[in-house]
C-alpha positions in Angstrom: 85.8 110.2 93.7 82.6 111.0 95.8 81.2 114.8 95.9 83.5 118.1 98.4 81.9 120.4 97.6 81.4 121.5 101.3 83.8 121.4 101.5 84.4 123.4 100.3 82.9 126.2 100.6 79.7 125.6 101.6 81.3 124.1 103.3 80.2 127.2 105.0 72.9 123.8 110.4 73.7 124.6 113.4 75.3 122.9 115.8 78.8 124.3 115.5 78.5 126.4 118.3 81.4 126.3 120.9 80.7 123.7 122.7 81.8 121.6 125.8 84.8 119.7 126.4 83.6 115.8 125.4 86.7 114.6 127.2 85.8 111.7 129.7 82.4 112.0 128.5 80.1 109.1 126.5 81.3 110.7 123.0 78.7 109.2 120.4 79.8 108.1 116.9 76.7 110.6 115.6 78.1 113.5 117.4 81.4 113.3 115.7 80.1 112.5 112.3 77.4 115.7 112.6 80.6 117.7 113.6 82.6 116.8 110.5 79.7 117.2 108.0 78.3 121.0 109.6 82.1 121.7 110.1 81.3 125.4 108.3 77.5 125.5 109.0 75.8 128.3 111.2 72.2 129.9 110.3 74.1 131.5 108.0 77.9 132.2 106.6 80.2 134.0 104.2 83.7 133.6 103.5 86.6 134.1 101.3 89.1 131.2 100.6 91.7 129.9 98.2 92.3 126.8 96.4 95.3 125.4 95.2 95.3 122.3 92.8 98.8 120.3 91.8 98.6 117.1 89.4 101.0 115.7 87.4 99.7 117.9 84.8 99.3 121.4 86.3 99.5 123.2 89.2 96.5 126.1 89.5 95.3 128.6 91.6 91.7 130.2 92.5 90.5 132.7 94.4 86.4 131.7 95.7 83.2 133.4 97.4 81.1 131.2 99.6 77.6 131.5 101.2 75.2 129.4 103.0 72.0 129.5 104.9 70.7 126.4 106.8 71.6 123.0 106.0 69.8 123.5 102.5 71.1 126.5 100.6 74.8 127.0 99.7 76.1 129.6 96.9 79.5 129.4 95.7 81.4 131.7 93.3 85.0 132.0 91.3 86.7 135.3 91.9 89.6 134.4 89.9 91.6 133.6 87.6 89.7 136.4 85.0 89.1 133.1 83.0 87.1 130.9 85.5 85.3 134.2 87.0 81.7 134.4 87.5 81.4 130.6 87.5 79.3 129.4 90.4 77.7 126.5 91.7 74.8 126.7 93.5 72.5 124.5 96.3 69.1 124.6 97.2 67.8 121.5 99.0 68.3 118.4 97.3 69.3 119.9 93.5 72.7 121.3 92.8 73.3 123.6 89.4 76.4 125.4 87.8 76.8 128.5 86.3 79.1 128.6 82.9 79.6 132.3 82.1 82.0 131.2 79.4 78.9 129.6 77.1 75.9 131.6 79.4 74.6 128.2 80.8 73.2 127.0 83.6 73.2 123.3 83.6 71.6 121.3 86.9 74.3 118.2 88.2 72.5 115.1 88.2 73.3 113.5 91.6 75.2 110.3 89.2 77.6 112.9 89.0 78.1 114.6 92.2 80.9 112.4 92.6 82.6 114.4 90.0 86.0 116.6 90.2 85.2 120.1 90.9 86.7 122.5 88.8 89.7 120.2 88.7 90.5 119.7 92.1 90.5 116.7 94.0 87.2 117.7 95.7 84.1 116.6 94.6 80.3 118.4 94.1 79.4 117.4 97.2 82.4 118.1 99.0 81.5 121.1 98.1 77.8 121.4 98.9 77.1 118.8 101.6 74.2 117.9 99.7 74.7 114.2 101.7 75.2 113.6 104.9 77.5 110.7 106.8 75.2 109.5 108.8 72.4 109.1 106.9 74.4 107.3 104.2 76.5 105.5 106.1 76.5 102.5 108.8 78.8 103.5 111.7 81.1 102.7 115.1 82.9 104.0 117.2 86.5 102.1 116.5 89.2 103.3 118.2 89.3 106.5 121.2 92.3 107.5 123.3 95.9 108.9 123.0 97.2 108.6 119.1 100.2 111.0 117.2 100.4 112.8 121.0 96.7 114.0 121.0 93.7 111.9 122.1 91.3 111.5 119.4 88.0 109.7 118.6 87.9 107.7 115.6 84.8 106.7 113.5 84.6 103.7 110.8 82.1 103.9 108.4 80.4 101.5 105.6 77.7 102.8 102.7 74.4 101.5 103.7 73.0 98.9 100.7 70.8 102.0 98.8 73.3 104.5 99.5 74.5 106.5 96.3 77.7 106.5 97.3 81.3 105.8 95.8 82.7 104.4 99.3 83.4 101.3 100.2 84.8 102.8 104.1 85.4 105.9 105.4 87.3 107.0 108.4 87.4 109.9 110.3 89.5 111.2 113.5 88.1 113.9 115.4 89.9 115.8 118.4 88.7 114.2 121.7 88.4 117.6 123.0 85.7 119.0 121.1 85.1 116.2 118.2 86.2 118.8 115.6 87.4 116.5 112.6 91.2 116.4 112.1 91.3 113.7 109.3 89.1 112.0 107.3 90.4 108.6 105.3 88.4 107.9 101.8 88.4 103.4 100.9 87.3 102.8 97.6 84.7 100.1 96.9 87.7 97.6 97.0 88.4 98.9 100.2 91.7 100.5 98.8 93.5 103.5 99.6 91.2 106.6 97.8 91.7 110.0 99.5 92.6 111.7 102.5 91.4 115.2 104.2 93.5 116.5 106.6 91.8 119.6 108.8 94.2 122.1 110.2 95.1 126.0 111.3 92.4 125.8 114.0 91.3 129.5 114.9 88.7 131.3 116.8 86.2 132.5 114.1 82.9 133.8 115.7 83.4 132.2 119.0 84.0 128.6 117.3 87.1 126.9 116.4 87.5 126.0 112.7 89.9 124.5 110.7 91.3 127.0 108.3 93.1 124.8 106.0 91.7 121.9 104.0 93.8 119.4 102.2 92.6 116.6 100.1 95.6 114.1 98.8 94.5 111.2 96.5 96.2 108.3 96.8 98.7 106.3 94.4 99.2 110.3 93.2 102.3 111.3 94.5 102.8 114.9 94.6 98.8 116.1 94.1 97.3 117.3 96.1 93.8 120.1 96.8 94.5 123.2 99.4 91.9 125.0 100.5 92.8 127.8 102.7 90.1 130.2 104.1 91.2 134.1 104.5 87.9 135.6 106.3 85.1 133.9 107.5 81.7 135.0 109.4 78.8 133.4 110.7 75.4 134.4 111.2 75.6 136.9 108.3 71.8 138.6 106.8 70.8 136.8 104.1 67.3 136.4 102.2 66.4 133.2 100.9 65.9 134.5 97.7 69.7 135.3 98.0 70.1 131.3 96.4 67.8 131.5 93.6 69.1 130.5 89.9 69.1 134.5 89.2 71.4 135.3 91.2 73.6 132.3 90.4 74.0 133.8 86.8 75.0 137.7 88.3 
């Protein structure tokens, strides 16, 4: 699977300020692909989530610390379980590094690998980060925009562009026609089968923006697993120094 992180929690470049109503308007494939990928992004934010795993193995539970600055810095921290605490991954422009407290290392993720499973869950590194962006790594249209499911929605197709370090072979996403705030977004592997899907929901007024509160990730041909991430407080615009995402404080 293709990085998450951002989502995870870094999830947390302006832009996300409340904004118009696009309805009746000429609603660009860009805007709605900017939307989904600074979905959590202000000059700066901090937030408090959890995230819920289930597999056919295990089911687990964690308890996360998330803060960002910009497009380019991103700090995210375990809370709990006692055994996973103090593990952190951090962001700072293009390079991406985790903290092990467990064997007191910091080891930098090469970007071959920020495809990777996150701590288990069905996001990936740069779900979790954002270190790429859609529309720079992707070809785009504007496929489908109306009434759908009782809402009217915009909906974006996607394919990688040829030097793209990406694991997609198409990717979908369906934004609300009323703001362009994602509501799903449809992972195709390089086949063009059936990968993932990210559902956006719980929308609530957080800083005079709507955001989706609750982010699920379902892989497909997995039936039963799915990733829950579920945010409990959340601000925007927060003081932080730059210095705040430095390797040092990644290890405190």
């Amino acid at each position: 699977m293709r990085p998450l992180a951002a989502l995870l929690f870094v999830l947390l470049a302006s832009g996300l300020l409340p904004g118009p109503s696009w309805a009746g308007e000429g609603r660009s494939a860009r805007e709605v692909l900017d939307r989904a990928d600074d979905l959590f992004r202000g000059r700066s934010s901090h937030g408090r989530l959890t995230m819920k795993v289930k597999t056919a193995n295990y089911a687990r539970e964690m308890t996360l610390e998330a803060w960002s600055k910009g497009k380019d810095l991103s700090l995210v921290r375990i809370l709990a379980p006692q055994k996973e605490k103090g593990t952190a991954t951090l962001r700072s422009a293009e390079n991406v590094w985790n903290w092990l407290p467990n064997v007191q290392r910091v080891v930098k993720v090469p970007s071959s690998l920020m495809g990777g499973s996150w701590m288990g869950s069905h996001f990936t590194h740069d779900d979790l980060v954002k270190q790429s962006r859609m529309a720079d790594d992707f070809t785009y249209e504007t496929t489908f925009e109306g009434a759908r499911g009782g809402r009217d929605v915009v909906e974006v197709t996607l394919k990688p562009k040829p030097d793209a370090a990406v694991v997609w072979g198409k990717v979908v996403v369906v934004a609300r026609g009323s703001d362009l705030l994602p509501v799903e977004i449809v992972y195709h592997d390089e086949d063009g089968a059936l990968a993932r899907t990210m559902v956006f929901s719980d929308f609530k007024d957080v800083g005079g923006r709507a955001v989706p509160v609750r982010w699920t990730v379902t892989p497909a041909g997995a039936p039963g697993e799915s990733t829950e991430i579920v945010y409990h407080s959340l601000e925007f615009d927060v003081s932080l120094d730059d210095g705040f995402f430095s390797l040092q404080n990644l290890q405190r």
